[in-house]
MIMITI-234151 format. One record per residue (C-alpha): residue in one letter; chain; x, y, z. Coordinates in Angstrom, 3 decimals, decimal comma. Layout:
REM MIMITI-234151
a|A|X|Y|Z
...
This chain:
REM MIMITI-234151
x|A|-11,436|-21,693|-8,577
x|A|-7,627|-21,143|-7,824
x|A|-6,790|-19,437|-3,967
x|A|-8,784|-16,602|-3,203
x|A|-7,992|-14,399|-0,583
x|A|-10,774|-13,095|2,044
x|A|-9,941|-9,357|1,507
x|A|-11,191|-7,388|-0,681
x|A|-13,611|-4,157|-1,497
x|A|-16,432|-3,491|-4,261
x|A|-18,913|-0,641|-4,927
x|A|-21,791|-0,929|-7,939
x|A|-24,103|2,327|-8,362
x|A|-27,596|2,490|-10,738
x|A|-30,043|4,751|-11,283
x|A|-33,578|3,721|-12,380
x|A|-36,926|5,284|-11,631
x|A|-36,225|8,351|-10,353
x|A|-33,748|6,647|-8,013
x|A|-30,204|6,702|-7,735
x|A|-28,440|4,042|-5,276
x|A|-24,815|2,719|-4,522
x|A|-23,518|-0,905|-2,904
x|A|-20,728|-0,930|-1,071
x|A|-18,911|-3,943|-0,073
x|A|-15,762|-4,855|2,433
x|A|-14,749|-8,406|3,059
x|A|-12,059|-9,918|5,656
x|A|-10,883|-12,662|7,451
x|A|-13,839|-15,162|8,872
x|A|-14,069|-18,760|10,052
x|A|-17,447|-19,111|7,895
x|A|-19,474|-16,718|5,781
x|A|-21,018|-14,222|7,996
x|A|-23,178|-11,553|5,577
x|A|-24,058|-8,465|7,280
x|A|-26,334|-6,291|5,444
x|A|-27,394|-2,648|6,188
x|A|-30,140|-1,648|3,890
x|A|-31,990|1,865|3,696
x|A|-35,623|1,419|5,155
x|A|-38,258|0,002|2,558
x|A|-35,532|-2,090|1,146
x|A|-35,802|-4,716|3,685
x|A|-37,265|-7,122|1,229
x|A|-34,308|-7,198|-0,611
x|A|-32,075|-9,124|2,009
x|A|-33,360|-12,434|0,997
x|A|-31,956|-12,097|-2,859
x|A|-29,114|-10,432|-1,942
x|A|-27,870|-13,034|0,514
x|A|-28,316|-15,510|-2,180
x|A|-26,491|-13,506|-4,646
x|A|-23,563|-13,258|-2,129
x|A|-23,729|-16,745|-0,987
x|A|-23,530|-18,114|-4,831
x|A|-19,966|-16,524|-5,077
x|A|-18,607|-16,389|-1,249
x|A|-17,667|-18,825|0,754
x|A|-15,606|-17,833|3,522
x|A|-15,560|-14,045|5,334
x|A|-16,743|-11,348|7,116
x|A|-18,869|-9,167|4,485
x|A|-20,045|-5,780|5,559
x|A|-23,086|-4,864|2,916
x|A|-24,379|-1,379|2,555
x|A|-26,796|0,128|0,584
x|A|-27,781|3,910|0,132
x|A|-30,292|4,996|-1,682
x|A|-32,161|8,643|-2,536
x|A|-34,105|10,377|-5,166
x|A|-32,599|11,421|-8,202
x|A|-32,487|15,486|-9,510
x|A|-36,222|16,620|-9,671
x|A|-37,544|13,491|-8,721
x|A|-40,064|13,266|-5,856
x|A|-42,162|15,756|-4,173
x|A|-40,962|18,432|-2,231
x|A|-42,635|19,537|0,811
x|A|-42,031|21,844|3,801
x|A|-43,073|22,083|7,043
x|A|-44,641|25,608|7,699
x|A|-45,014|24,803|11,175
x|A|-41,817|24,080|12,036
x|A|-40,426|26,619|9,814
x|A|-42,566|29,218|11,404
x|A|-40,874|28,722|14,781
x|A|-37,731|28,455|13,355
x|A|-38,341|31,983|12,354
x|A|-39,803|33,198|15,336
x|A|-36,923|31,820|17,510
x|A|-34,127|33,262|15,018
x|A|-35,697|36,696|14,987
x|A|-35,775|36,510|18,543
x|A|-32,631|35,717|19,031
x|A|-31,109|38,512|16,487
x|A|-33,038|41,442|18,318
x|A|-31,100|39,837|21,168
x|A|-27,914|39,789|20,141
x|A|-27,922|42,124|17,259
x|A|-26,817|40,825|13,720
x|A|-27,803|40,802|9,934
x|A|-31,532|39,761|9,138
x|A|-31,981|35,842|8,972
x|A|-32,022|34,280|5,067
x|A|-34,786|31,687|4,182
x|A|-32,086|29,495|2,798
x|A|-30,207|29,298|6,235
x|A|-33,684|28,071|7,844
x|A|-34,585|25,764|4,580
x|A|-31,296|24,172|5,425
x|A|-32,238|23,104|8,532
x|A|-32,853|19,584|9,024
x|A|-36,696|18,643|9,544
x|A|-37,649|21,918|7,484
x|A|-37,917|20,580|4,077
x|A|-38,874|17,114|3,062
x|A|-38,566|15,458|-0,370
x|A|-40,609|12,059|-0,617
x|A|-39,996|9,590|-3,638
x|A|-42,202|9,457|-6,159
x|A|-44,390|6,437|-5,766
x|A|-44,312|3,457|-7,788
x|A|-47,051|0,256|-8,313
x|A|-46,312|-3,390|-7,876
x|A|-44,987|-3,403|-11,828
x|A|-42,585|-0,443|-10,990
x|A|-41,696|-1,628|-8,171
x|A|-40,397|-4,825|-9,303
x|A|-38,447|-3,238|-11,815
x|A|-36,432|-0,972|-9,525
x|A|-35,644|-4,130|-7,243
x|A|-34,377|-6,105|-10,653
x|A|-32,060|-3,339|-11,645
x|A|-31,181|-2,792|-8,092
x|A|-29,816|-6,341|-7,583
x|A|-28,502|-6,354|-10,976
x|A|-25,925|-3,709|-9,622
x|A|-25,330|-5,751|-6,484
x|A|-24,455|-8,494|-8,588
x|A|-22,051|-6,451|-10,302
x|A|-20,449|-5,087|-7,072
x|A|-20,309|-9,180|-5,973
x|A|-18,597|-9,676|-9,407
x|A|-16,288|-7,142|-8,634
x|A|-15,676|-8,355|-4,733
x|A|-14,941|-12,064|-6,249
x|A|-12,557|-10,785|-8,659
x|A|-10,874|-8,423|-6,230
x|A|-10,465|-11,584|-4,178
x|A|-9,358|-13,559|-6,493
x|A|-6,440|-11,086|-7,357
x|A|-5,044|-10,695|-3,756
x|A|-5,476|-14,309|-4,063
x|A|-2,926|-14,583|-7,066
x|A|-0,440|-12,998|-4,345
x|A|-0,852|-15,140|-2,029
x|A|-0,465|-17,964|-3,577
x|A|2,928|-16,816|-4,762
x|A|4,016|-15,784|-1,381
x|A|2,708|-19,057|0,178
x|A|4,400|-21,010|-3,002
x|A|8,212|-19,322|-1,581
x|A|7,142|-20,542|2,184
x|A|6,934|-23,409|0,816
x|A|9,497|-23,708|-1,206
x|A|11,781|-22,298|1,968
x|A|10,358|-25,162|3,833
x|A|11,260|-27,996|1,238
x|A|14,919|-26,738|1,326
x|A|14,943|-26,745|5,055
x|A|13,594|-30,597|5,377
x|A|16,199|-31,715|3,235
x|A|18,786|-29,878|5,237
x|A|17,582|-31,384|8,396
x|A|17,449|-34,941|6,310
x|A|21,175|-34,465|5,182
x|A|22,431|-32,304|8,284
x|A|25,818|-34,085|9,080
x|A|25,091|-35,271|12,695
x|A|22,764|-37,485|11,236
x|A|25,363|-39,741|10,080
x|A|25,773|-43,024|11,224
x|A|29,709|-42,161|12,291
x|A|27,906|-39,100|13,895
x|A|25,357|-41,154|15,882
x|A|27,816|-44,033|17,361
x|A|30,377|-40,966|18,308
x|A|27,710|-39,320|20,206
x|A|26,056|-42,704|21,746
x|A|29,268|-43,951|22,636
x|A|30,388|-40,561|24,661
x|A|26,424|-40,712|26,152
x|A|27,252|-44,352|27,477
x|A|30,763|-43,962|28,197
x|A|28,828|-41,005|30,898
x|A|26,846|-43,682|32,640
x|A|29,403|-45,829|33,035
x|A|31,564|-43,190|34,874
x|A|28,497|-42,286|36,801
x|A|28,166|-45,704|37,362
x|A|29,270|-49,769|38,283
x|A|25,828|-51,308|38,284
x|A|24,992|-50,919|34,581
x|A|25,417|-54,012|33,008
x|A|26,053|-54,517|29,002
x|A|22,745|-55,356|28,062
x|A|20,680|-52,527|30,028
x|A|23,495|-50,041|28,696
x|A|22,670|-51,255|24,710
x|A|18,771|-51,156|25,528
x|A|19,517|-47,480|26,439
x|A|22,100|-46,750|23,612
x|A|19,178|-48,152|21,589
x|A|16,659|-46,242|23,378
x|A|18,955|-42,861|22,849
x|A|18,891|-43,420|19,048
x|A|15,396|-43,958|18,769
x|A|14,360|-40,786|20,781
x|A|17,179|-38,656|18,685
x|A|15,877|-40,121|15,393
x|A|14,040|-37,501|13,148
x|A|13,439|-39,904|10,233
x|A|9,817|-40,092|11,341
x|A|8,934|-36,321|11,192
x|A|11,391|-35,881|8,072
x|A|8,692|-37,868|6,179
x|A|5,525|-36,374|7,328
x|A|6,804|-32,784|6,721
x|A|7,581|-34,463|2,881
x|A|4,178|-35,386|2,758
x|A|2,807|-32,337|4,258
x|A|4,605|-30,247|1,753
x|A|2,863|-32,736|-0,908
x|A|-0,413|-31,841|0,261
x|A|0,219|-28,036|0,372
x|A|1,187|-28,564|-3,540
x|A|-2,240|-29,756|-3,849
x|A|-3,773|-27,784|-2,566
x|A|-2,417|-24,824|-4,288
x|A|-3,327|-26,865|-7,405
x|A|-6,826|-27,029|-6,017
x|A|-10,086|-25,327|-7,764
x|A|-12,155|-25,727|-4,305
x|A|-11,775|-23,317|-1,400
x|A|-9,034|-24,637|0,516
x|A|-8,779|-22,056|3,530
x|A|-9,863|-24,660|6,028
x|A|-7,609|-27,133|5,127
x|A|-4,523|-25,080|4,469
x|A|-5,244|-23,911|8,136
x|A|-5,156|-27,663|9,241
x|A|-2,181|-28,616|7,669
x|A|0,015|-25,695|8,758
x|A|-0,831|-26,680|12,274
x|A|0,489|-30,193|11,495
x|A|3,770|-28,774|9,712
x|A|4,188|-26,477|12,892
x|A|3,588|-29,785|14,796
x|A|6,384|-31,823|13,149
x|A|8,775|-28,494|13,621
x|A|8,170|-28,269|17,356
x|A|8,887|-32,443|17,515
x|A|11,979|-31,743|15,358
x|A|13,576|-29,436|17,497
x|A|12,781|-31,194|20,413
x|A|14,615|-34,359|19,544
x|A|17,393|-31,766|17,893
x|A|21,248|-33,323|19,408
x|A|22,932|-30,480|17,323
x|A|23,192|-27,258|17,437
x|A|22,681|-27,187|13,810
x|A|20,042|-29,321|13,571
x|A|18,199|-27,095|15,743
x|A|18,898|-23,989|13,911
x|A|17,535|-25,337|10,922
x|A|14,115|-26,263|13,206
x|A|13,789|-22,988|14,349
x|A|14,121|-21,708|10,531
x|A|11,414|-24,277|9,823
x|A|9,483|-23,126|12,808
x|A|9,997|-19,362|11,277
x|A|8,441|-20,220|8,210
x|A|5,780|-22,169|9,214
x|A|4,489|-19,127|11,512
x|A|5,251|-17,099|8,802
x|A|3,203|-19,041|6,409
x|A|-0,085|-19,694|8,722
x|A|-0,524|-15,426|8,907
x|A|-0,654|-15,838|5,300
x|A|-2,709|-18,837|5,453
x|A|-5,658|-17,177|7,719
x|A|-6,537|-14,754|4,654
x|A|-7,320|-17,808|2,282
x|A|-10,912|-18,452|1,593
């Protein structure tokens, strides 16, 4: 399995004992797998099998699952309601002796919901079984179709999600080699930062003002997040490599690259040193939207 993408759309139609039917499925973003099925009514016992069918090739998702289903041409038994159509009649007649108008058609009352009913033709256990066969066959042509559909906004993902993070590699190592890094840049700005305290003030003595000069450094230095965004943008490799759903975990980790970004900027002594955070930052947002639609 390579990324997969959460969107996606299917439909599957059969025909088989006097019976034609259609699937239609629509899939999007979802923390788990949540299957929602709306089936015509005598097909209830098919909501078992098809969540397994489903289930076997989803993982992640919000699936909508619909099924329609009616009688093919000539199949069935047609029969109409002579009561109702009776005062149907009576009522229209009424009403054009009323109002005036051309005499009523039978097909305008025929058309009329309620008037004419067409009942599928019945079927025993045997033919039963073999309409619900060739009716989850199709379903499990229209999940086919779903995973594949997937799978192909998938392939674009991935590449967008390989450029973020290609975008993010070049931006750590311009943070790693960003001038004011430099030890020449670091005693320059510690020794204007201590020659401020002593102006501000007599009572520092040498020793508290190099625990502080020390203290400064540490706080400025970025070294720390430097290598856990390298490592994080390991991981992301990886899991672009992966064959397992990785949606989760992608999730997870672009909340920790967003994490180091944030700490980055904060400890940021240059201005641009904290442009090239906020770039970072950019990206990283940029890059969990995409993240969100990976199964």
């Amino acid at each position: 399995m390579t990324i997969n993408s959460m969107t996606g759309f299917a439909r599957a139609a059969g025909h088989h004992a006097g019976r034609n039917w259609q699937w239609e499925l629509k899939s999007v973003n979802g923390k788990a797998l949540d299957l929602r099925l709306r089936l015509p009514p005598g097909q209830e016992h098919l909501e078992g099998p098809a969540r397994a069918a489903l289930s076997a090739q989803l993982k992640r998702g919000n699936v909508q699952v619909a099924l329609v289903m009616q009688a093919g041409d000539g199949a069935g038994e047609v029969r109409v309601n002579e009561d109702l159509l009776g005062k149907l009649a009576t009522v229209a007649e009424g009403l054009r002796k009323k109002l005036g108008g051309p005499p009523l058609q039978a097909e305008q009352l025929l058309a009329l919901r309620g008037v004419i009913d067409v009942s599928e033709p019945a079927l025993d256990d045997e033919g039963q079984a073999a309409l619900d066969k060739a009716v989850l066959a199709s379903l499990a042509e229209a999940v086919t179709a779903l995973a594949k559909a997937r799978a192909a906004e998938g392939l674009r993902l991935k590449t967008v999600l390989t450029e973020q993070i290609s975008r993010i590699t070049e931006l750590t190592r311009q943070a790693k080699e960003n001038p004011s890094r430099s030890p020449e840049a670091i005693r320059s700005r510690l020794k204007e930062q201590v020659s401020r305290l002593i102006e501000s003030s007599s009572s520092f003595d040498e020793a508290r003002l190099h625990q502080e000069a020390i203290l400064l450094a540490t706080r400025a230095d970025i070294q720390e997040e430097l290598d856990r965004l390298s490592s994080h943008i390991e991981a992301a490799h990886e899991l672009l490599a992966s064959r397992e759903p990785v949606g989760r975990k992608f999730d997870f980790l672009a909340q920790e690259f967003n994490r180091e970004a944030n700490t980055l900027c904060s400890k940021a002594n240059d201005r641009s040193l904290t442009a090239t955070g906020l770039d970072l930052k950019t990206v990283i947002d940029q890059m969990r939207e995409q993240v969100q639609n990976i199964e």
